[in-house]
DSSP file (Angstrom, degrees, kcal/mol; ACC not computed):
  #  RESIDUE AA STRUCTURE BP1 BP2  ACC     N-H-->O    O-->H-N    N-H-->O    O-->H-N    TCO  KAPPA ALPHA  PHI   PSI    X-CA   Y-CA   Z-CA
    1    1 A X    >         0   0    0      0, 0.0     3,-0.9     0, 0.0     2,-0.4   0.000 360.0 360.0 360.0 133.6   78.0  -88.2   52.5
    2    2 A X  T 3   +     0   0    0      1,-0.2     3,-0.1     3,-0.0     0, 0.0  -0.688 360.0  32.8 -92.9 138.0   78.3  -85.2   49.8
    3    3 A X  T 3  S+     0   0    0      1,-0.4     2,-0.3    -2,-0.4    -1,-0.2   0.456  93.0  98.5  85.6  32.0   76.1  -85.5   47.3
    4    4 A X    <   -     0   0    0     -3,-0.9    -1,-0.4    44,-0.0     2,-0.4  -0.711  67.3-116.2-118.6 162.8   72.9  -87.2   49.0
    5    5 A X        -     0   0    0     -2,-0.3    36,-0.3    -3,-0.1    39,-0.1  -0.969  28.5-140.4-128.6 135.0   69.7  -85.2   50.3
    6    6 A X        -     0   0    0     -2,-0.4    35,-0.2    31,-0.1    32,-0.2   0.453  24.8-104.1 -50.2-176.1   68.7  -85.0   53.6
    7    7 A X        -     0   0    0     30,-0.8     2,-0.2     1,-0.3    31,-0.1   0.833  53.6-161.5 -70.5 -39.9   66.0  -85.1   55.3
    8    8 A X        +     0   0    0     29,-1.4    -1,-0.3     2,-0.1    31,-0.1  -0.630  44.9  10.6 117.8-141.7   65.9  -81.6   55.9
    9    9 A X        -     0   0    0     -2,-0.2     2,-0.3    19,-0.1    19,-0.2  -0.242  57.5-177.1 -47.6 127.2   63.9  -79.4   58.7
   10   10 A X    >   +     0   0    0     17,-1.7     3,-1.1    14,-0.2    27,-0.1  -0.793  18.1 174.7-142.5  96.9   62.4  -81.6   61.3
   11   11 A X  T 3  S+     0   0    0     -2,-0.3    -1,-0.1     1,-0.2    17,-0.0   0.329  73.5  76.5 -85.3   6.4   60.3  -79.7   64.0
   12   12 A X  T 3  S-     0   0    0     24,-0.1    -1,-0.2     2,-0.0    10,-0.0   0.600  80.5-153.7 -95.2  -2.8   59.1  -83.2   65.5
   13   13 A X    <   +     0   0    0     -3,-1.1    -2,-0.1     1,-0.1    21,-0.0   0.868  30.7 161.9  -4.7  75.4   62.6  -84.2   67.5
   14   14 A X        +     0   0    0      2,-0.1    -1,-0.1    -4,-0.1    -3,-0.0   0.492  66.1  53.7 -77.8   8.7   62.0  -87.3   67.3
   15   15 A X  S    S-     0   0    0      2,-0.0    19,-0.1     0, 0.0    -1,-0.0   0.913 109.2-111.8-128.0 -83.1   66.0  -88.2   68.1
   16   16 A X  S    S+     0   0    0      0, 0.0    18,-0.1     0, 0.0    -2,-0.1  -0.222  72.6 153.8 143.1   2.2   65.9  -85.8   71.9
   17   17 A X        -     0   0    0     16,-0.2     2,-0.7     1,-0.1    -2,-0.0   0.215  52.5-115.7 -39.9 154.4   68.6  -83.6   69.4
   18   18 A X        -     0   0    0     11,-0.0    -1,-0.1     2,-0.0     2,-0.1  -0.787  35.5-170.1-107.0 112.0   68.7  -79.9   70.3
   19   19 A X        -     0   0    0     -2,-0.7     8,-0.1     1,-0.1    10,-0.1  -0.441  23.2-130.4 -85.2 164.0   67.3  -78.0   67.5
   20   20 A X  S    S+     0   0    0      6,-0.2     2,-0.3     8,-0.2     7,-0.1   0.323  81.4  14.7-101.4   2.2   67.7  -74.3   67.4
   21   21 A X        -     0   0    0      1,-0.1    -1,-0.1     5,-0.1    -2,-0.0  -0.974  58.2-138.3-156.2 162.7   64.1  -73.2   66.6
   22   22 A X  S    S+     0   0    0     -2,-0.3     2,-0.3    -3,-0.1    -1,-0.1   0.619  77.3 100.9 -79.0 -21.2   60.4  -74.8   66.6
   23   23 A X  S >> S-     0   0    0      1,-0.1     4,-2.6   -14,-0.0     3,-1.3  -0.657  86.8-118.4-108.6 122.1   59.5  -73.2   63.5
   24   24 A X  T 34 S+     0   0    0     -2,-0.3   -14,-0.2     1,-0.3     3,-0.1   0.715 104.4  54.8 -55.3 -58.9   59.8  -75.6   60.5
   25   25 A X  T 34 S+     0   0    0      1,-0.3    -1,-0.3   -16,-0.1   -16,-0.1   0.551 114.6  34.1 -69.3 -24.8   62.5  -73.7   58.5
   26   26 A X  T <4 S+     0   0    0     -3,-1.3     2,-4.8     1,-0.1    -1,-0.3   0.725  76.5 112.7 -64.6 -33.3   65.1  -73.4   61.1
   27   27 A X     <  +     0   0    0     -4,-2.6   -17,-1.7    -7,-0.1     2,-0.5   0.142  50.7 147.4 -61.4  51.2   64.7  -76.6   62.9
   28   28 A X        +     0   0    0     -2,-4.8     2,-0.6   -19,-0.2    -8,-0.2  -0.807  24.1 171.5 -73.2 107.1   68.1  -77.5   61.5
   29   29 A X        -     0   0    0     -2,-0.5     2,-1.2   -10,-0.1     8,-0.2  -0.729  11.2-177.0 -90.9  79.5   70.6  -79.7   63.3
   30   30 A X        +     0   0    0     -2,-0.6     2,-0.2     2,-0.1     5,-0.1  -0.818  50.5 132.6 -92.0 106.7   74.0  -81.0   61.4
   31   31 A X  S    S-     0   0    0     -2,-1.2    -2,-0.1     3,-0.3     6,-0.0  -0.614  74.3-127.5-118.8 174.8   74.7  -82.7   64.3
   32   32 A X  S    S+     0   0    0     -2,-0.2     3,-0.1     3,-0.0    -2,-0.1   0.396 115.8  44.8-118.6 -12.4   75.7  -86.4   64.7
   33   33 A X  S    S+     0   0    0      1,-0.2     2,-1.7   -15,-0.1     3,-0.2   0.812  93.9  79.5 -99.5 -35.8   72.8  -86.7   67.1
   34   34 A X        +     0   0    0      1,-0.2    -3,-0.3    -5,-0.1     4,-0.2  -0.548  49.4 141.0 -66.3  68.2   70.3  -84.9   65.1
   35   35 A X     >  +     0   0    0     -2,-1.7     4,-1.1     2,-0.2    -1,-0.2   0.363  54.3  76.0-105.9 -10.7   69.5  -87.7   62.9
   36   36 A X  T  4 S+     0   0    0     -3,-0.2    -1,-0.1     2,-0.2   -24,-0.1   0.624 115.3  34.2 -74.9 -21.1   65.6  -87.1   62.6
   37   37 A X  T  4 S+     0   0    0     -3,-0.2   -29,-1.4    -8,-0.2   -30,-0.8   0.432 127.6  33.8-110.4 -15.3   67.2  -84.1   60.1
   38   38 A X  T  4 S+     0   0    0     -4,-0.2     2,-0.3   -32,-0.2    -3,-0.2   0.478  79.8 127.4-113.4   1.5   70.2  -85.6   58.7
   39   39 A X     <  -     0   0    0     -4,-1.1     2,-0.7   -31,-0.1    -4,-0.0  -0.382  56.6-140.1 -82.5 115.7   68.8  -89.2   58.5
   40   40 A X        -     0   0    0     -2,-0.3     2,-0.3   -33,-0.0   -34,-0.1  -0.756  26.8-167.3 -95.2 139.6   69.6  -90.1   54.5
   41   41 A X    >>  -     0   0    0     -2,-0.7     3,-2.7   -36,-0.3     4,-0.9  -0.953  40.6-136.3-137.2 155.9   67.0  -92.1   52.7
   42   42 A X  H >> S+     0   0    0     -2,-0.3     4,-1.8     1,-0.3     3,-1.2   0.832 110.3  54.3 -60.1 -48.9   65.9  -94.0   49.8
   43   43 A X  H 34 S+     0   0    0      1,-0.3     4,-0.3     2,-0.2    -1,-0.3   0.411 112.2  40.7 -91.4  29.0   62.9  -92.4   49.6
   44   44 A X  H <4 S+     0   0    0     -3,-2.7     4,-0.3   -39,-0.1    -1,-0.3   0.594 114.9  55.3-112.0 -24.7   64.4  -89.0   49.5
   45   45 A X  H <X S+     0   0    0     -3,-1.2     4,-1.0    -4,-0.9    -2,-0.2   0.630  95.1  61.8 -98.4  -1.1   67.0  -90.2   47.2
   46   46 A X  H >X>S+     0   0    0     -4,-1.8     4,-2.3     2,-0.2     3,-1.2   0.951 106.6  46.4 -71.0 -45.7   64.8  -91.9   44.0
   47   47 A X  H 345S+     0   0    0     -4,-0.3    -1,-0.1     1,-0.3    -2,-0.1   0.582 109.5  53.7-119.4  24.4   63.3  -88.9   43.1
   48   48 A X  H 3>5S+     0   0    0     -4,-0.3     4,-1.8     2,-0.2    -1,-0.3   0.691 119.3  37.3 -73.2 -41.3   66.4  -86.9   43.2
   49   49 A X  H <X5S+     0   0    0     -3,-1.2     4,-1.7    -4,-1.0     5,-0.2   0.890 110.2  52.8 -95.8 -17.8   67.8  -89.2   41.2
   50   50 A X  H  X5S+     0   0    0     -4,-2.3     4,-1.8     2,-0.2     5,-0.5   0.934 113.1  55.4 -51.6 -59.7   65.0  -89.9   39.0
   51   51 A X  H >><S+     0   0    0     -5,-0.5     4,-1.9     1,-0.2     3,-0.8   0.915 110.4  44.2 -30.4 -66.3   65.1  -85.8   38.7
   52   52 A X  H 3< S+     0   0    0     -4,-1.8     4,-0.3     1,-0.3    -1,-0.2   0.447 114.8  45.7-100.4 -19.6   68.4  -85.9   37.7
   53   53 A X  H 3X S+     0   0    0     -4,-1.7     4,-0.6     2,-0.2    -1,-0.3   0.427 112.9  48.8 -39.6 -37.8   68.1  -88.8   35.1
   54   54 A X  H XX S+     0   0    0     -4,-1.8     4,-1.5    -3,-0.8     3,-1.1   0.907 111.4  51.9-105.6 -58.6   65.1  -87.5   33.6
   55   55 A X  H >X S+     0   0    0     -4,-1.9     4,-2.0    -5,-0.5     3,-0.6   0.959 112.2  54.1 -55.5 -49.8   67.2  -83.5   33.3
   56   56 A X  H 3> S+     0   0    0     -4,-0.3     4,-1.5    -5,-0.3    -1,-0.3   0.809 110.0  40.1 -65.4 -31.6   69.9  -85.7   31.6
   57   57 A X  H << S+     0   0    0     -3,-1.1    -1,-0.3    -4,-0.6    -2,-0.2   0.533 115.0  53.7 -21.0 -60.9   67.6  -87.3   29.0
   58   58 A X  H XX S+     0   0    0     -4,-1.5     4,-1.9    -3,-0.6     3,-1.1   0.892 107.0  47.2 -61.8 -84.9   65.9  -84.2   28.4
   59   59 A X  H 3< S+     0   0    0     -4,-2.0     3,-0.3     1,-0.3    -2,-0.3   0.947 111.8  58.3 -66.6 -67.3   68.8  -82.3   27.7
   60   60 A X  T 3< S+     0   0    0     -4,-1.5    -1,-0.3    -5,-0.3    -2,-0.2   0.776 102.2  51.4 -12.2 -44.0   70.1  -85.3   25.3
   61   61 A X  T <4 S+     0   0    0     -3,-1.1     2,-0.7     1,-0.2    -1,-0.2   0.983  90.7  85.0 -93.3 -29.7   67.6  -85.3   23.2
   62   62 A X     <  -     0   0    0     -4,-1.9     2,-0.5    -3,-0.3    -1,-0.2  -0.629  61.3-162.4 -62.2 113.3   67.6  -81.6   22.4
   63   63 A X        -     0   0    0     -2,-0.7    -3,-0.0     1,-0.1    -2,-0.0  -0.817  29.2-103.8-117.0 107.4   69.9  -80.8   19.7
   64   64 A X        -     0   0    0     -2,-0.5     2,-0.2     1,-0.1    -1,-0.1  -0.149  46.1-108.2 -57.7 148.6   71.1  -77.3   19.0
   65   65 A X        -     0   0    0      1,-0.1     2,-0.2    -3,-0.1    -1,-0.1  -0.410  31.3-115.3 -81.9 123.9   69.1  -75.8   15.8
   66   66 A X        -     0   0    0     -2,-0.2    -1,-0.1     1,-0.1     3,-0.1  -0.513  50.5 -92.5 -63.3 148.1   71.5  -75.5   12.1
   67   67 A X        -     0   0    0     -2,-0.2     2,-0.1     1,-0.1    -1,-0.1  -0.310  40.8-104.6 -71.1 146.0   71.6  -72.0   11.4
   68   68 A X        -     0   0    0     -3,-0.1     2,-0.3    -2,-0.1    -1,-0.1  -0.423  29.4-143.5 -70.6 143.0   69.1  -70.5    9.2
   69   69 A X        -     0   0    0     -2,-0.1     2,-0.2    -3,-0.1     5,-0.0  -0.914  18.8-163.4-121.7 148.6   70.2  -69.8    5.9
   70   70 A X    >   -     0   0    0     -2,-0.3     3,-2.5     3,-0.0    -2,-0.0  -0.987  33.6 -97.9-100.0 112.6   68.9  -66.8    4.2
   71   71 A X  T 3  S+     0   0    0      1,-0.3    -2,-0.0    -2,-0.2     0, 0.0   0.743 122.3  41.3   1.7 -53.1   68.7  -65.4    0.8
   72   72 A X  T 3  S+     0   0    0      2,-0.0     2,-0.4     0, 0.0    -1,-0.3   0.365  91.7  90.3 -99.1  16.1   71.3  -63.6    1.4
   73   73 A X    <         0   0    0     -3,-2.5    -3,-0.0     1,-0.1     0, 0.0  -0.919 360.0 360.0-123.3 127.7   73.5  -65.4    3.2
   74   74 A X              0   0    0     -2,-0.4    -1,-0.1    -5,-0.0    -3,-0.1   0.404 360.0 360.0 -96.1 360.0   76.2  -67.5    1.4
Protein backbone atom coordinates (compact mmCIF):
# COMPACT_ATOMS: atom_id res chain seq x y z
CA UNK A 1 0.00 0.00 0.00
CA UNK A 2 1.84 3.45 -0.79
CA UNK A 3 2.12 5.43 1.92
CA UNK A 4 2.53 2.88 4.94
CA UNK A 5 5.95 1.90 6.55
CA UNK A 6 7.31 -1.31 6.50
CA UNK A 7 8.91 -3.28 8.42
CA UNK A 8 12.00 -2.82 6.89
CA UNK A 9 15.51 -5.05 6.95
CA UNK A 10 14.87 -8.32 8.53
CA UNK A 11 18.11 -10.61 8.89
CA UNK A 12 15.92 -13.30 10.96
CA UNK A 13 13.87 -15.02 7.80
CA UNK A 14 11.45 -15.85 9.69
CA UNK A 15 8.94 -16.35 6.44
CA UNK A 16 11.85 -19.18 4.44
CA UNK A 17 12.00 -15.82 1.88
CA UNK A 18 15.29 -15.52 0.00
CA UNK A 19 16.93 -12.41 1.14
CA UNK A 20 19.93 -11.18 -0.67
CA UNK A 21 22.41 -10.54 2.16
CA UNK A 22 22.72 -11.51 6.06
CA UNK A 23 23.85 -8.26 6.97
CA UNK A 24 21.01 -6.11 8.51
CA UNK A 25 21.00 -3.32 5.86
CA UNK A 26 20.55 -5.31 2.80
CA UNK A 27 18.42 -7.99 4.02
CA UNK A 28 15.76 -6.53 1.83
CA UNK A 29 13.01 -8.59 0.05
CA UNK A 30 9.91 -6.73 -1.88
CA UNK A 31 8.77 -9.89 -2.45
CA UNK A 32 5.15 -11.28 -1.94
CA UNK A 33 6.81 -14.03 0.11
CA UNK A 34 9.10 -11.91 2.07
CA UNK A 35 6.64 -10.80 4.44
CA UNK A 36 8.90 -10.87 7.76
CA UNK A 37 10.19 -7.37 5.74
CA UNK A 38 7.19 -6.11 4.12
CA UNK A 39 4.68 -7.21 6.86
CA UNK A 40 2.73 -3.65 7.56
CA UNK A 41 1.90 -2.85 11.19
CA UNK A 42 0.12 -0.87 13.68
CA UNK A 43 2.94 -0.64 15.64
CA UNK A 44 5.07 0.72 12.93
CA UNK A 45 2.34 2.85 11.79
CA UNK A 46 1.25 5.06 15.23
CA UNK A 47 4.30 6.64 15.62
CA UNK A 48 4.57 7.55 11.98
CA UNK A 49 1.52 8.99 12.24
CA UNK A 50 1.76 10.42 15.58
CA UNK A 51 5.20 11.98 13.84
CA UNK A 52 3.36 13.36 11.25
CA UNK A 53 0.43 14.83 13.40
CA UNK A 54 2.64 16.28 15.92
CA UNK A 55 4.99 18.04 12.50
CA UNK A 56 1.51 19.30 11.48
CA UNK A 57 0.66 21.02 14.77
CA UNK A 58 4.00 22.32 15.18
CA UNK A 59 4.13 23.89 11.98
CA UNK A 60 0.42 25.45 12.77
CA UNK A 61 1.19 27.03 15.48
CA UNK A 62 4.16 28.92 14.19
CA UNK A 63 3.18 32.06 12.51
CA UNK A 64 5.47 33.96 10.17
CA UNK A 65 6.92 37.20 12.18
CA UNK A 66 5.35 41.02 10.93
CA UNK A 67 8.16 42.83 9.56
CA UNK A 68 10.07 45.00 11.70
CA UNK A 69 9.48 48.50 11.27
CA UNK A 70 12.37 50.81 11.60
CA UNK A 71 12.89 54.46 12.10
CA UNK A 72 13.35 54.76 8.88
CA UNK A 73 11.09 52.84 7.33
CA UNK A 74 7.67 54.20 6.34
Amino acid sequence: MPGLLVGGPNPGRQDGCAYPSALPPLAYSDLVCSYASNEIAINWQAPLVYLAAALEALQQQVAPAPPMRTQNSR
